[in-house]
C-alpha positions as CSV (number, residue, x, y, z in Angstrom):
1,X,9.0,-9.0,-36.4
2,X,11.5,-9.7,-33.8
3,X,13.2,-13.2,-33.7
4,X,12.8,-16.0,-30.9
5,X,15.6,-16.5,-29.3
6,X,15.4,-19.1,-26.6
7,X,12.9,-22.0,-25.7
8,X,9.1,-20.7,-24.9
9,X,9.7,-21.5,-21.6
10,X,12.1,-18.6,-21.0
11,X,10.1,-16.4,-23.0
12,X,7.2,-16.7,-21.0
13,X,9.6,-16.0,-17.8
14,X,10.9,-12.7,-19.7
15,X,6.9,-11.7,-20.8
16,X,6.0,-12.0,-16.8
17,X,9.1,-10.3,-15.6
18,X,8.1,-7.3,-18.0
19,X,5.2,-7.1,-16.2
20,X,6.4,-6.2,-12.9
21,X,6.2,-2.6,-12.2
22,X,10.2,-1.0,-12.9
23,X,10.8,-3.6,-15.2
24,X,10.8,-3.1,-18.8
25,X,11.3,-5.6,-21.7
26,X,15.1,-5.0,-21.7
27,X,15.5,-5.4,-18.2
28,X,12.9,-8.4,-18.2
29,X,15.7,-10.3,-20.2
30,X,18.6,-9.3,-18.0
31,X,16.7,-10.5,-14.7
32,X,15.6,-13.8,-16.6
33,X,19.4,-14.2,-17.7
34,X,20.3,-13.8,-14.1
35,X,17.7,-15.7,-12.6
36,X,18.8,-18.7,-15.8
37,X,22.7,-18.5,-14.3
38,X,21.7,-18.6,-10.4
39,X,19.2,-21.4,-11.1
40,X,19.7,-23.4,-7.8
41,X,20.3,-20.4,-5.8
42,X,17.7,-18.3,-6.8
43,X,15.8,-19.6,-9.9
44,X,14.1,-22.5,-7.7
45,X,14.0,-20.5,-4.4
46,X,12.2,-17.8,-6.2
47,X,9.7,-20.5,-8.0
48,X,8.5,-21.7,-4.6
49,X,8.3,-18.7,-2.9
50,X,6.0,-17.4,-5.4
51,X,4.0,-20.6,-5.0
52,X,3.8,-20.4,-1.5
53,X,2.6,-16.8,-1.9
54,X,0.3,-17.2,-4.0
55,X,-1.5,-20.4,-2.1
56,X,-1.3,-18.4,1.3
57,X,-1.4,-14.6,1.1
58,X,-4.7,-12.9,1.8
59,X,-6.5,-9.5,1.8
60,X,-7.2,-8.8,5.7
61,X,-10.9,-7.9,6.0
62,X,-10.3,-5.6,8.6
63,X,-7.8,-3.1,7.3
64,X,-7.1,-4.0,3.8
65,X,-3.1,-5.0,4.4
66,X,-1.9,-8.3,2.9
67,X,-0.5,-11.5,4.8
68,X,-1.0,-14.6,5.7
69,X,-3.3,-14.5,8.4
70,X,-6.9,-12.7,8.1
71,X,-6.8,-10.6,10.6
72,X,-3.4,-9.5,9.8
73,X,-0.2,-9.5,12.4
74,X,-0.5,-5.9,12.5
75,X,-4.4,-5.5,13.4
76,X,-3.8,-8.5,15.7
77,X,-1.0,-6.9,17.7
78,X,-1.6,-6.0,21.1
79,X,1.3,-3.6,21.5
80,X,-0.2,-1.2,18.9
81,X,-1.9,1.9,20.1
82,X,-5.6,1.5,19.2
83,X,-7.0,5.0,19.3
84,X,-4.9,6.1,16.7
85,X,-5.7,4.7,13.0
86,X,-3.5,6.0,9.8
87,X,-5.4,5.8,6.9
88,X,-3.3,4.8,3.3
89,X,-4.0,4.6,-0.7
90,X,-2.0,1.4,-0.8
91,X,0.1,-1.5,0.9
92,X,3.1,0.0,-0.7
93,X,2.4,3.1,1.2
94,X,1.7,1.1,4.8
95,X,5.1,-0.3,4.3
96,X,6.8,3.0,3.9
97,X,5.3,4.3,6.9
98,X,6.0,1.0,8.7
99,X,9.7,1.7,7.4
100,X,10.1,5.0,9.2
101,X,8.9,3.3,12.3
102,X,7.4,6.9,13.6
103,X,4.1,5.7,15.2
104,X,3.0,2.2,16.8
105,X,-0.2,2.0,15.5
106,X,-2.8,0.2,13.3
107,X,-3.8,1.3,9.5
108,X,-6.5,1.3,6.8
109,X,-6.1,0.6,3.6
110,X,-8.3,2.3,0.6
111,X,-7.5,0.1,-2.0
112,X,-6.6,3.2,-4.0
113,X,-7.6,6.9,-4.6
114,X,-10.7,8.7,-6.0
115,X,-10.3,9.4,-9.7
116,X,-13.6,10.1,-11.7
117,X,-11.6,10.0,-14.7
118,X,-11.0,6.7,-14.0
119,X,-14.1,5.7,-13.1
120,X,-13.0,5.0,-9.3
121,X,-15.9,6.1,-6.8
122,X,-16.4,5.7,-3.3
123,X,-17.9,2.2,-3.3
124,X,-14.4,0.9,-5.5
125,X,-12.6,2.0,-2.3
126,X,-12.4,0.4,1.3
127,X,-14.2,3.5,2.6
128,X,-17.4,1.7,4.3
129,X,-14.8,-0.4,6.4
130,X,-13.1,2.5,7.5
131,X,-16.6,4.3,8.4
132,X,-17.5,1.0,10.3
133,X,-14.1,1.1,12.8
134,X,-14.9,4.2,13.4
135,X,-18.5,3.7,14.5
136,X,-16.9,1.4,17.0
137,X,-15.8,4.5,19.3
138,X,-12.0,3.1,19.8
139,X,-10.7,5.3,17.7
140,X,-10.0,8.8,18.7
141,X,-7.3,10.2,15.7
142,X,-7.8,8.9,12.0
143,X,-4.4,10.4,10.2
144,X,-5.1,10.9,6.7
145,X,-1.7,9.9,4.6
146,X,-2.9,9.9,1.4
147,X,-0.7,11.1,-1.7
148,X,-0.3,14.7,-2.2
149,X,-2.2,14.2,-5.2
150,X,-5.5,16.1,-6.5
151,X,-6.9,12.8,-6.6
152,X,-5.2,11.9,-2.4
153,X,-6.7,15.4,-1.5
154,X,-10.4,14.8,-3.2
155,X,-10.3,11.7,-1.5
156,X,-9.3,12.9,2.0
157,X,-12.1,15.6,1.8
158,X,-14.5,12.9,1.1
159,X,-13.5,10.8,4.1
160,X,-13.6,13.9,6.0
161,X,-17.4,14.3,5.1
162,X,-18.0,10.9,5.7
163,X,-16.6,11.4,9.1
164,X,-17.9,14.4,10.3
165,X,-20.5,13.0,12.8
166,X,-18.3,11.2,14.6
167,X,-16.7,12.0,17.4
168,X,-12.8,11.6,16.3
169,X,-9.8,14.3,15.2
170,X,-9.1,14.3,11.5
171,X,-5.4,15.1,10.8
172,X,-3.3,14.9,7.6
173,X,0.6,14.6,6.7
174,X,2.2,17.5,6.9
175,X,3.4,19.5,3.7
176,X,7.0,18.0,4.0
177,X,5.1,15.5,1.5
178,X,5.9,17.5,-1.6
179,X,2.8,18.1,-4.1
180,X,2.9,15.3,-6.0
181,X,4.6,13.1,-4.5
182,X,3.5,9.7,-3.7
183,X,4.7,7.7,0.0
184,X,6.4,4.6,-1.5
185,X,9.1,7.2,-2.6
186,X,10.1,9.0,-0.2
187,X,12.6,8.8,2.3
188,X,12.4,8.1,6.0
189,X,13.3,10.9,7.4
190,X,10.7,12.9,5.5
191,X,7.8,10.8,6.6
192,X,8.7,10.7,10.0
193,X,8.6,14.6,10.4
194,X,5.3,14.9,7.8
195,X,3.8,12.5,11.0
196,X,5.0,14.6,13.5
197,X,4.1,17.5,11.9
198,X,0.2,16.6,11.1
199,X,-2.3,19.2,10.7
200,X,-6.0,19.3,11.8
201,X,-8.3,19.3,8.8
């Protein structure tokens, strides 16, 4: 059994910080630690940002992206093409793309991937949604960027099928997305030419 050794107050900071993804206990402590010595310049800031975030951000019900405004600022922006609709696992994986800066356009977000194994069907994903904008007609090009995963491909067949009476081209990300590889990871430059390079389905 491990001894305690600071106030519960700073224990429950470190047990939090452990939490968040890349952070291990060991690292929990030295973030805490840092956090402790840089109190007024980032210890507080950091408290009431959190707050803040957590009394105003919000799931947009049209794409699945998270802000502070339902719609979201990038549905709501007029100065994005609106034929052209690239379809995501996760946020992480809209804010790569929106990174590279390739393409102007609007998104969807699945809320995650197919995986039977994990008992994650079609109604645990933000597929209906996605069916429904399309219905609409505006779209002409749904762009498939979904991991290179079995899971991202099962799931991008599925979509496919669920798409296939409408009226709109199907493309993926090209295979400079290496097999296995997931979008939050990879570089600019390599989603940029896996955009430009997009296959038809």
């Amino acid at each position: 059994m491990s001894k305690r050794i600071a106030g519960p107050e700073i224990e429950r900071l470190i047990q939090l910080l452990a939490k968040v993804p890349g952070l291990g206990p060991r690292s929990a402590r030295r973030a805490a630690l840092h956090l402790i010595k840089k109190k007024e310049a980032l210890l507080i800031p950091l408290g009431g940002a959190m707050q803040d975030a957590a009394e105003k951000v919000c799931i947009c019900t049209t794409c699945g992206n998270v802000d502070t405004s339902d719609p979201c600022m990038i549905c709501t922006d007029p100065r994005r093409e609106r034929a052209t609709l690239i379809v995501v696992e996760d946020v992480a994986d809209l804010w790569a793309l929106e990174r590279a800066g390739s393409m102007n356009v609007r998104y969807h977000v699945l809320g995650g991937r197919l995986s039977p194994l994990d008992g994650i069907g079609p109604d645990d994903l933000n597929i209906t949604t996605l069916v429904g904008r399309v219905a609409e007609g505006e779209i002409k090009e749904i762009i498939l960027a979904v991991n290179a995963t079995v899971e991202g491909q099962t799931t991008a067949h599925y979509i496919t099928d669920q798409l296939a009476d409408f009226n709109v081209r199907i493309t993926r990300l090209a295979h400079g997305v290496p097999v296995g590889g997931e979008l939050d990871y990879l570089d600019e430059g390599t989603l940029t030419a896996a955009l430009r390079a997009r296959t038809v389905l």
